[in-house]
C-alpha positions in Angstrom: 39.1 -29.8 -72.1 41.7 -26.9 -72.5 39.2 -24.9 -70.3 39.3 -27.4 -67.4 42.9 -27.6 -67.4 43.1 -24.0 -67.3 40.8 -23.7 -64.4 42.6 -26.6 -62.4 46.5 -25.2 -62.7 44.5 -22.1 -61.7 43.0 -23.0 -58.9 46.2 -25.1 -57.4 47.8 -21.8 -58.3 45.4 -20.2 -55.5 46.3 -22.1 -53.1 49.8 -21.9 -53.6 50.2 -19.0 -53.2 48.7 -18.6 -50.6 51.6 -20.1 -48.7 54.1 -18.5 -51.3 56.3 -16.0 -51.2 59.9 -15.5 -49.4 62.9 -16.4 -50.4 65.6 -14.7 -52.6 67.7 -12.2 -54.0 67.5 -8.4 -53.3 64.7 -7.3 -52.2 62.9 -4.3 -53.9 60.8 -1.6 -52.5 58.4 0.0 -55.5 59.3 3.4 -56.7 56.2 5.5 -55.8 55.6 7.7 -58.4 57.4 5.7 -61.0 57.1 6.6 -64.9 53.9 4.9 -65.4 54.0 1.9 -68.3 52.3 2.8 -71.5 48.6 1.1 -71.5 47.9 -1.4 -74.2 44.5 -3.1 -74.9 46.1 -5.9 -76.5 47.6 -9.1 -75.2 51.3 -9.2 -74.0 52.0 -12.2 -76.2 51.4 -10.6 -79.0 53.4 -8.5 -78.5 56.2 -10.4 -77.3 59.2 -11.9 -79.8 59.1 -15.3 -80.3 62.1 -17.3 -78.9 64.0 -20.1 -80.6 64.1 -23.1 -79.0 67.6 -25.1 -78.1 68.6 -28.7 -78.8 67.8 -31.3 -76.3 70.5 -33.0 -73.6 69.5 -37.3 -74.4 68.4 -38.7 -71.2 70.5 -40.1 -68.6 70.3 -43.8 -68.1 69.2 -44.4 -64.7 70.7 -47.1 -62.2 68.3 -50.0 -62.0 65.8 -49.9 -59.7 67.2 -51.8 -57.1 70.4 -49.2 -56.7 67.8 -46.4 -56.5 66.9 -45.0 -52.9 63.4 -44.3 -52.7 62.3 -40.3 -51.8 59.1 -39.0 -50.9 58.6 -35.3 -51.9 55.9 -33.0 -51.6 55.0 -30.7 -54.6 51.9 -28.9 -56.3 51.4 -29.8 -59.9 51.7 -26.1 -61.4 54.2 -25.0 -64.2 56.5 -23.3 -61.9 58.1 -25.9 -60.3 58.9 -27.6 -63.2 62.9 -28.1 -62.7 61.3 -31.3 -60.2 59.6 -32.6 -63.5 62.2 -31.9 -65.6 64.8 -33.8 -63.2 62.8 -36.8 -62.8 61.9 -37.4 -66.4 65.5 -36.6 -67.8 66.9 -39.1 -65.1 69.0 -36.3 -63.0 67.0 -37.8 -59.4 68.4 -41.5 -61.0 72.0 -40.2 -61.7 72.2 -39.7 -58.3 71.1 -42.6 -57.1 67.9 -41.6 -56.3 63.9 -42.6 -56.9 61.8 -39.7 -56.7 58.3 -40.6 -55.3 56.3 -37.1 -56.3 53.5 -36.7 -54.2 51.0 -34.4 -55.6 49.2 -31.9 -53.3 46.1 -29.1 -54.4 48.4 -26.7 -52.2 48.0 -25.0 -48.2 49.9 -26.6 -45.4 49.6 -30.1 -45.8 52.9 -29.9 -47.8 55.0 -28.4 -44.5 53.1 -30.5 -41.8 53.6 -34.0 -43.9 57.4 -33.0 -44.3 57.6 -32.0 -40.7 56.0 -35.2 -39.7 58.2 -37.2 -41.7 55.6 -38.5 -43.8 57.7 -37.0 -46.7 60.9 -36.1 -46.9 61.1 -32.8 -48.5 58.8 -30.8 -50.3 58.7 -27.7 -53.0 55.9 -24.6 -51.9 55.4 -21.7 -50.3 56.8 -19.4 -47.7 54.1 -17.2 -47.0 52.6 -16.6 -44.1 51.6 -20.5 -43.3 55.3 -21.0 -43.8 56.1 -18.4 -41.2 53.8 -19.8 -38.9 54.7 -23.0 -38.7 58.5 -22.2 -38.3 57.5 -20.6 -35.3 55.5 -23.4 -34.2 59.0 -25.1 -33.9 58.1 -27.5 -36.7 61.1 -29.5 -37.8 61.9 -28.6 -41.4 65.0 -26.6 -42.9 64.8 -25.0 -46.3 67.9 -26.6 -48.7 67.5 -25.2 -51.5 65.3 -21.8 -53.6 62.4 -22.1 -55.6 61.4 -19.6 -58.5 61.5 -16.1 -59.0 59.8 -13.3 -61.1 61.4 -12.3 -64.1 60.6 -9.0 -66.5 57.6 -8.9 -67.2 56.4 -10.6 -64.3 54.3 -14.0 -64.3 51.7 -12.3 -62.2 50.4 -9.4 -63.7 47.8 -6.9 -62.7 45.0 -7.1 -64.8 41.9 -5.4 -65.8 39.2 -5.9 -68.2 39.8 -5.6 -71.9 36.0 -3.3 -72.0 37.8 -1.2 -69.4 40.7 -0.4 -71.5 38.9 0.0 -74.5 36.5 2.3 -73.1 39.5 4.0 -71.3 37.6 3.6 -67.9 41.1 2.6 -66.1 43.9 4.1 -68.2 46.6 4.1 -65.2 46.9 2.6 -62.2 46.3 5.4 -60.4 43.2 5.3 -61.7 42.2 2.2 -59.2 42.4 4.2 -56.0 38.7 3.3 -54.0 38.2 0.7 -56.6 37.9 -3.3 -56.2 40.8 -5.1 -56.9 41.3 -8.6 -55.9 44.1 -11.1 -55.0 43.7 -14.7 -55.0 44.4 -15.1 -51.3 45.7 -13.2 -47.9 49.3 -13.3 -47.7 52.0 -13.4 -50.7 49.8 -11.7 -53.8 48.8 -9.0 -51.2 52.9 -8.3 -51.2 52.7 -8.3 -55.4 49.6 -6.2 -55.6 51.0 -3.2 -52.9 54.4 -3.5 -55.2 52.3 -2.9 -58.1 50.3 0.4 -56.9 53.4 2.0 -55.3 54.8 2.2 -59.1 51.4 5.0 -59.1 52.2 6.3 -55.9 49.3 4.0 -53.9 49.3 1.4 -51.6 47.4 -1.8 -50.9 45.2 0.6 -48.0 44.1 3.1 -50.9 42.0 0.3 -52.7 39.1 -1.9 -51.8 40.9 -5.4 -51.3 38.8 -8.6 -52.3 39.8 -11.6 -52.2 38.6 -14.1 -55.6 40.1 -17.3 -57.0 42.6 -16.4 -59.9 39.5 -17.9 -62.2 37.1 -16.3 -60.1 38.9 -12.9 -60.5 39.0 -13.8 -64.3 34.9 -13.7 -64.5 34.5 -11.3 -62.2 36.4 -8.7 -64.4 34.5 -10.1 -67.3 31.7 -9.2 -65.4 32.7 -5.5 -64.1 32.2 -6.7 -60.2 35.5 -5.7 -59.8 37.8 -3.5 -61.5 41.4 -4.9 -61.2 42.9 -8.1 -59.9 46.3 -9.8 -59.4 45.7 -12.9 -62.2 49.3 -15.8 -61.9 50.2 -17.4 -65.3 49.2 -19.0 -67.4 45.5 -17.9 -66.5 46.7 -14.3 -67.6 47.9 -15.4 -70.9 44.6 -17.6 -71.0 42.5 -14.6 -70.3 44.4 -12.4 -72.9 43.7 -15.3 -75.5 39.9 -15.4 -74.9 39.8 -11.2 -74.6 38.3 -11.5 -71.2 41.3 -9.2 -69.7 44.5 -6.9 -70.2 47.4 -6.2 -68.4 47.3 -2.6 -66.8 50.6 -3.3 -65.4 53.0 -6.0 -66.8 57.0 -5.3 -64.8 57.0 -3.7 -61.3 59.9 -3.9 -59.1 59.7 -7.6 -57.6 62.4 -9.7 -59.5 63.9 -10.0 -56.4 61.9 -12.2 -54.8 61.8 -15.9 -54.8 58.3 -17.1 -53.2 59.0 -20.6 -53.3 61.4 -22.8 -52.1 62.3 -26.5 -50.9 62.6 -27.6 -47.6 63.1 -30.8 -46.1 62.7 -32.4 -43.4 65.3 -32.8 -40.3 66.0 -36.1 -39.3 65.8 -36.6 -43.1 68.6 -34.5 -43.4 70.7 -35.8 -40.7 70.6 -39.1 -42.0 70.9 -39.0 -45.5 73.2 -36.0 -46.6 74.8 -37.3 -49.5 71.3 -38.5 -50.5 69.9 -34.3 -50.3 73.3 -33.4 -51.6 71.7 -35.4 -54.9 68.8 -34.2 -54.9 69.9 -30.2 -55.1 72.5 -31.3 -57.9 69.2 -32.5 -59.9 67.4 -29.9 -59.1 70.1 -27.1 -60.0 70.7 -28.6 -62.8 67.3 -29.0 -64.3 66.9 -25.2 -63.0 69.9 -24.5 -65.7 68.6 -26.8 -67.9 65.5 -24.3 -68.6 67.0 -20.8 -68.2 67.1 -19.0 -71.1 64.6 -20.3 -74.0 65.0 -23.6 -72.3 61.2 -24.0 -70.8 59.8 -23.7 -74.4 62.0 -26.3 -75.6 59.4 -29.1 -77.0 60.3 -31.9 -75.0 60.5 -30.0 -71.6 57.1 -28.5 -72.4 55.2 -31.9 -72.5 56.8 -33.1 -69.7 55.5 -29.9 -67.8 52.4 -31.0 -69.4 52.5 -34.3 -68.4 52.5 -33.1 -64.6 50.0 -29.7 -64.7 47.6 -30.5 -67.2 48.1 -27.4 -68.9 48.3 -27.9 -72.6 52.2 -27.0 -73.6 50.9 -24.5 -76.6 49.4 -22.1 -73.5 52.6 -22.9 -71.3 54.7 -21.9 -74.3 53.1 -18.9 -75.0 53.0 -17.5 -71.3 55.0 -15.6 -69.5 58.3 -18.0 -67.9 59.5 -17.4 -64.4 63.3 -17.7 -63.4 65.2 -20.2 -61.4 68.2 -19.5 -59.3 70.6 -21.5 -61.1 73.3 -20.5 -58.4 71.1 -21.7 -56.1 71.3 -18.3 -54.2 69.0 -18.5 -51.0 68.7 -14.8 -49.7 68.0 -14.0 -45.9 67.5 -10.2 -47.1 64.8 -11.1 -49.0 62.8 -13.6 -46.1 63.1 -11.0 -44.0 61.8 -8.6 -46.1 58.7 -10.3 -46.8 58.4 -11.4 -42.6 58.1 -7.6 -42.1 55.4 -6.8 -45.1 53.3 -10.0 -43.4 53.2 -8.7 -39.8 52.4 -5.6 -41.5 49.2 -6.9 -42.3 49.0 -8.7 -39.3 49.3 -12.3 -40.6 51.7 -13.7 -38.4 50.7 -15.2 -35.1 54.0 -14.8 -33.1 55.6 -11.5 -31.9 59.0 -11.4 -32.2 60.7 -11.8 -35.8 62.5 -15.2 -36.6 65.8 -15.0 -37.9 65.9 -16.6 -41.6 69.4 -18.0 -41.2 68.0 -20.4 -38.4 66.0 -22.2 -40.7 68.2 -22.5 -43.7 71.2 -24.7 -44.5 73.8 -24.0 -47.9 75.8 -26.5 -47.6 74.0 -29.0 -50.3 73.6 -26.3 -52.3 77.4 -25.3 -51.9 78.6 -29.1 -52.6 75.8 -29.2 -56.0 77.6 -26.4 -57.3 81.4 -28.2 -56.5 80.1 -31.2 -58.6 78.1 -28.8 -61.5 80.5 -26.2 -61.7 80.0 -22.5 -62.4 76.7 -21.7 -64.8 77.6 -21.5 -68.4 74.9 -19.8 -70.8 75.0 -20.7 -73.9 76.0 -18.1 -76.4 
């Protein structure tokens, strides 16, 4: 059973992302010829120092049912967008008023068209190249608010085999020019992979690019058909567990960017503001709600569960992602990643769009009036 749910958050992960990517903070170009990290054969987590867990908020007591404004949003059941969990089962949608209907999807487009139609309200994906697309398509949807982000180490690791690194067959990553290494789809993991090999002085063009499933990728390094693959948590940690794989490279410079986000959709927003106001307040504060240790705390783990599948000792023991809890959407950073997807010729118009265009602060800014300024906890 824990295998299946492993192989189902992977495979959802596959197809998010392989609409994610965009959105954030500063973007980061690799250092080529960076001090290479120091190669271990054994699994990250056990390497890693346990963190304590924090005491638990009670639950807010929602408004009855027949106060509640009914939302439809779009999401993919993967750990990463758990703040939408978290705010739903804690009552943060119902503080404000409003009943969250989460509508689950296995990932691609369908998210973005359905919120452009106005067959749901708002959504939480990708911007990849899809994304991109479909913005200059004219489709009516405005991002409100940022998704995740990569912290250090990062939740999508390059990975080889664990015979490999035993046998000291790949000891760097320099050592994968000409080789195979895979990515679970065109588009944002090709931006995470060429990140990766610039830290060794290579680019995505110096290896031989294949494209595999994250569980696919998994076997197939088991296997030695390829050498090295881009594998997204908590399939890495899962691999690590069964000593299937390693991480050749855990951290490479690409904590600043955010590669999902929420948008919603425009009449939507015209006629409910105060209602998408809510909604970011949630949202934000759910994100704060599980900075820090907070994603391992026991409660929010089984709710993850509750909405992935994945059992909460494997999300515990992977490696967490970071939410803006400042709500920070950065144009930089979209840009950024436009450039690296015409690069690779992914995009199917010809002049760049303008971020700016498509994104609106101001629920964001009012969350913030009515949450205040982030306060860790000491």
């Amino acid at each position: 059973m824990v295998a299946q749910r492993t192989r189902w958050v992977a495979v959802v992960s596959v197809l998010l992302f392989s609409l994610v990517v965009s959105v954030t903070g500063h973007p980061v170009r690799a250092q080529e010829n960076a001090t290479p990290q120091t190669l271990s054969c054994e699994p990250l987590s056990s390497r890693a120092v346990a963190t304590p867990t924090s005491p638990l908020e009670p639950a807010a007591t929602p408004a009855p049912a027949a106060e509640l404004t009914e939302v439809k949003m779009g999401y993919v059941p993967v750990s990463i967008f758990a703040p939408v969990f978290v705010a739903k089962e804690k009552g943060y949608y119902a503080e404000q008023g409003i009943d969250l209907v989460l509508e689950p999807f296995p990932g691609g487009a369908d998210p973005v068209v359905l919120t452009a139609s106005g067959q749901l309200d708002l959504a939480i994906g990708g911007a990849g190249p899809a994304f991109w697309n479909a913005l200059a398509q004219g489709l009516p949807i405005t991002v409100i608010a940022p998704g995740h982000e990569e912290g250090s180490p990062v939740a999508t690791p390059l990975m080889i085999s664990k015979e490999a690194c035993e046998s000291g067959a790949i000891t760097s990553v320099a050592d994968l020019k000409g080789k195979k290494v895979s990515v679970n789809a065109r588009g944002a993991t090709e931006y995470w992979l060429d990140q990766a090999l610039r830290t060794a002085g290579l680019t995505i063009n110096d290896i031989d690019l294949q494209t595999l499933a994250f569980p696919d990728a998994v076997a197939a390094l088991q296997s030695g058909a390829i050498d090295a693959a881009m594998v997204g948590e908590p399939l890495a940690t899962s691999a690590e567990q069964q000593g299937i794989a390693v991480r050749l490279l855990s951290d490479f410079p690409v904590q600043g960017i955010q590669p999902t986000l929420i948008f919603a959709n425009n009449d939507f927003l015209a006629d409910n503001p105060d209602l998408v106001k809510g909604l970011v307040t949630a949202y934000l504060k759910a994100c704060r709600d599980l900075t820090g240790d907070g994603m391992n705390d026991p409660r929010h783990l089984a709710i993850i569960e509750q909405y992935t599948q994945v059992p909460a000792s494997l999300i515990a023991s992977s490696i967490k992602p970071v939410y803006a809890v400042d709500g920070n959407i950065s144009v930089e950073s979209m840009n950024a990643l436009q450039r690296f997807f015409r690069e690779r010729g992914q995009l199917e118009y010809d002049e760049d769009l303008d971020p700016a265009a498509f994104i609106d602060t101001r629920y964001v800014e009012a969350a913030l009036a009515e949450l205040g300024p982030y306060q860790p906890e000491s």
